[in-house]
N, C-alpha and C positions, 0 to 999 in steps of 0.2 A: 264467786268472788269478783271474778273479771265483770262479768253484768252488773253485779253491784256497784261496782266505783264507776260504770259508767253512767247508770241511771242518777248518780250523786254529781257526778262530773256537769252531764245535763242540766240538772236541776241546776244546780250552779250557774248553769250557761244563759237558764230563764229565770235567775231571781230577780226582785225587784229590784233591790239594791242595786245589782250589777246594773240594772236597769238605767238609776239612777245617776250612777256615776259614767257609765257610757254615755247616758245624753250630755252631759258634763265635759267626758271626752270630747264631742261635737262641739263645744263651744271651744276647749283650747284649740280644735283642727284647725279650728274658723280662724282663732285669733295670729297662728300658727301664718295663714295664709294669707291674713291682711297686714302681717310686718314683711312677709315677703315681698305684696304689691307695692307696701309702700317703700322699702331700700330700695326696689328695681326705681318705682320715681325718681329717688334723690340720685341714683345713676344713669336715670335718661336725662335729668336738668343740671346734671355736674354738680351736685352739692356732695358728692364722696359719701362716707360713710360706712357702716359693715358692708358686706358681701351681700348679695340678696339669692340668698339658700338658707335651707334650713339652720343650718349653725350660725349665719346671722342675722337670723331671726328669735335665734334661742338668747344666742348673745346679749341684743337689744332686750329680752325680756331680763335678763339679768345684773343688767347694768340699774334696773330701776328700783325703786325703794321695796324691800318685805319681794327683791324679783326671787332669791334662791327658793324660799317657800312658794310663789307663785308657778316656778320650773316644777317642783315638785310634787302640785297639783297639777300641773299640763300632764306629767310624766303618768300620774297615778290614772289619771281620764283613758290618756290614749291607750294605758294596758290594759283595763276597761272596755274601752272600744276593739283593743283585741282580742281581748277573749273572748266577748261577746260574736265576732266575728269569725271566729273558731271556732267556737260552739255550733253556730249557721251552718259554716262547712259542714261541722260532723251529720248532726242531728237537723238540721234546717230543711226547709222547701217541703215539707212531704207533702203537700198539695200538688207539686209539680211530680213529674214523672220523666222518663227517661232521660234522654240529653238533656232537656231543659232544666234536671235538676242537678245534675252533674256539672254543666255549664258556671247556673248558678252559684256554686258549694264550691269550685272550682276558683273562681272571681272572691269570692269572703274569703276562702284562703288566702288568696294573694295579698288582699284589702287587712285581715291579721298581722300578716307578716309587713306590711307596710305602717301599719299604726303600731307593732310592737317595736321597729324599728325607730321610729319618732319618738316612742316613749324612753326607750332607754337612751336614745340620744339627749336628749331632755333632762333624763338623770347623770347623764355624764356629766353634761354642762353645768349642772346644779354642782356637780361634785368637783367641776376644776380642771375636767380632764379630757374636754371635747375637743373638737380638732376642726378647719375648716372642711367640708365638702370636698373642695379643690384640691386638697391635700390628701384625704383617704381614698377620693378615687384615682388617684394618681397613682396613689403607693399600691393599692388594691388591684390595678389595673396593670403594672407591674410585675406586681406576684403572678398574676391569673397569665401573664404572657409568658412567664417562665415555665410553663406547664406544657405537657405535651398536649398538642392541639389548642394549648392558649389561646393564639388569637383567633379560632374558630368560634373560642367558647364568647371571646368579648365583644366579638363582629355581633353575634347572635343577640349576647343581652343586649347591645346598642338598638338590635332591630328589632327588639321585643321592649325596647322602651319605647323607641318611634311607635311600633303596634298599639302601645298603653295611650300614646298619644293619640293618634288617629280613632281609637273608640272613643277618648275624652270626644273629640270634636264632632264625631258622628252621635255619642250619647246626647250633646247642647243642642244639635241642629234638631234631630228628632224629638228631640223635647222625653226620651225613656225616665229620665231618671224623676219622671213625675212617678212612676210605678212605685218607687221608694217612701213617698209621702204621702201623709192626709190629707190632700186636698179639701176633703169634705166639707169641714171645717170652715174653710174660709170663706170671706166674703170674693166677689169676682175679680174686685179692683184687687186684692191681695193674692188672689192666685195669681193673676196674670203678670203682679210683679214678681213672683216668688219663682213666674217661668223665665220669664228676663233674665232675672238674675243669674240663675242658671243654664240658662243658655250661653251665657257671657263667661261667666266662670267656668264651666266647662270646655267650652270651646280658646280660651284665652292659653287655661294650663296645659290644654292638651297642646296648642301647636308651641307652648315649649318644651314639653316634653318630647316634640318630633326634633326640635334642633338639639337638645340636650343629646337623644339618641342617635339621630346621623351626627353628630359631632365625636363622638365615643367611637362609632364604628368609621369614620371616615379617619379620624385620629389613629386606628389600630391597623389599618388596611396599610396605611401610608407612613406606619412606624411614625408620628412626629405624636409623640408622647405629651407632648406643650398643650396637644388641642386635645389631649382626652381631661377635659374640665368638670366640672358641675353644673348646674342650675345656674348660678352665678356667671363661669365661662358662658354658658350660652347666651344671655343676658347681655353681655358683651358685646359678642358675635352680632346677634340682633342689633344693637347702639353702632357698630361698625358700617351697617348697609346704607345703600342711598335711602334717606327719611327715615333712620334707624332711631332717630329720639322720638318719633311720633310713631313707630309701629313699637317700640318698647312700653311709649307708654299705654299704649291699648291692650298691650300683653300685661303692664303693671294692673291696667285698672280688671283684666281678667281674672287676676290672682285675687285682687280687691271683691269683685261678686261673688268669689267662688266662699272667699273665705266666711262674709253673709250669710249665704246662702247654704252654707256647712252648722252656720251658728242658726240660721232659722230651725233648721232639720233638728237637732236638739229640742223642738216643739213638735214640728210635725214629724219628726222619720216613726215609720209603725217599725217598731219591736217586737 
């Protein structure tokens, strides 16, 4: 019985459909991360606006006409791209071997839990009932300190978001995450943009993902709760430094590639 639901569960994990609407998911990621580049702009050139995190990116999609249906296909994509990425964990790589596959299956778990997490954030906002970034990791952040060993535990995720970060910028410089796509396909002038792009995008989101995460743990080490912010605090933080409006926006136009280069991948990523 148990092999049974899971050879169906698989099967599930490689149908086409799921197929279909994962690549789907890939286009909301993209679009996901080209409203974020573009709030962080209108907060490196002072034109205000949402928050530039994921909830004021969701926000902006739902401010727009036919946006709550539009939320609700973002939402239905990126559970799509989680399950699909679940499924990889379980069942995935068996060409690899050892570590390598483990590693691998390892990374799609986290990349599930991270796109099932945008999905139902997504649904929230559709439904009314989302909340800023800044606000949940706050409260979140909080709870997790009331806990025995709390601020070991929130020291750790800040440095395991810095980590997340640091592999973004080392995946861009290396150029890995061609390993993900079909080059084949392409003509040379369009690979070699398709490497740009992601080299930029990756390397853009990951060194915010390093300030988002030493911000977290520097905030919890030093009790001032004010600077365990979001995406958006760090955003901030970045706009505060000497040439903070010109290194924002090269982090803005980061998020900008990355989010392309998420919506190219909906063509070329192999499934």
């Amino acid at each position: 019985m148990t092999t049974e639901a899971g050879r169906k569960a698989e099967l599930a994990g490689d149908s086409k459909s799921l197929e279909v609407i994962a690549r789907g998911g890939l286009i909301a990621y993209g679009v996901v991360h080209l409203l974020i580049g573009w709030l962080a702009l209108k907060i490196a050139w002072a034109s205000g606006g949402k928050s530039a995190d994921v909830s004021g990116a969701l926000g902006t999609v739902a401010d727009q006409p036919f946006g709550k249906i539009l939320l609700w296909l973002i939402a239905v994509g990126l559970m799509a791209l989680a399950l699909w990425q679940a499924s990889e964990a379980i069942w995935g790589y068996r060409s690899r071997e050892g570590t390598d596959r483990v590693r691998r299956q390892l990374i799609s778990g986290a990349k599930a839990v991270v796109y099932a997490a945008l999905g139902i954030g997504a649904a929230l906002v559709a439904l009314g009932s989302g909340s800023s970034s800044a606000q949940s990791q706050q409260q979140a952040t909080s709870g997790v300190l009331a806990w025995p060993g709390g601020r070991v535990i929130v020291v750790v995720t800040g440095l395991i978001i810095v980590g997340v970060g640091v592999a973004g910028v080392v995946k861009g410089v290396r150029k890995s995450f061609t390993e993900e796509i079909d080059t084949a396909s392409m003509s040379p002038s369009a690979r070699e943009g398709v490497e740009r792009m992601g080299q930029v995008g990756y390397v853009g989101k990951g060194l915010a993902l390093v300030v988002v995460g030493g911000l977290l743990s520097y905030a919890t080490l030093t009790f001032d709760r004010q600077k365990a912010q979001g995406l958006d605090g760090a955003l901030q933080t970045i706009l505060a430094q000497p040439f903070g409006r010109f290194l924002l926006t090269a982090v803005a136009l980061g998020f900008v590639a990355f989010g392309l280069f998420a919506m190219l991948q909906s063509r070329y990523r192999r499934m």
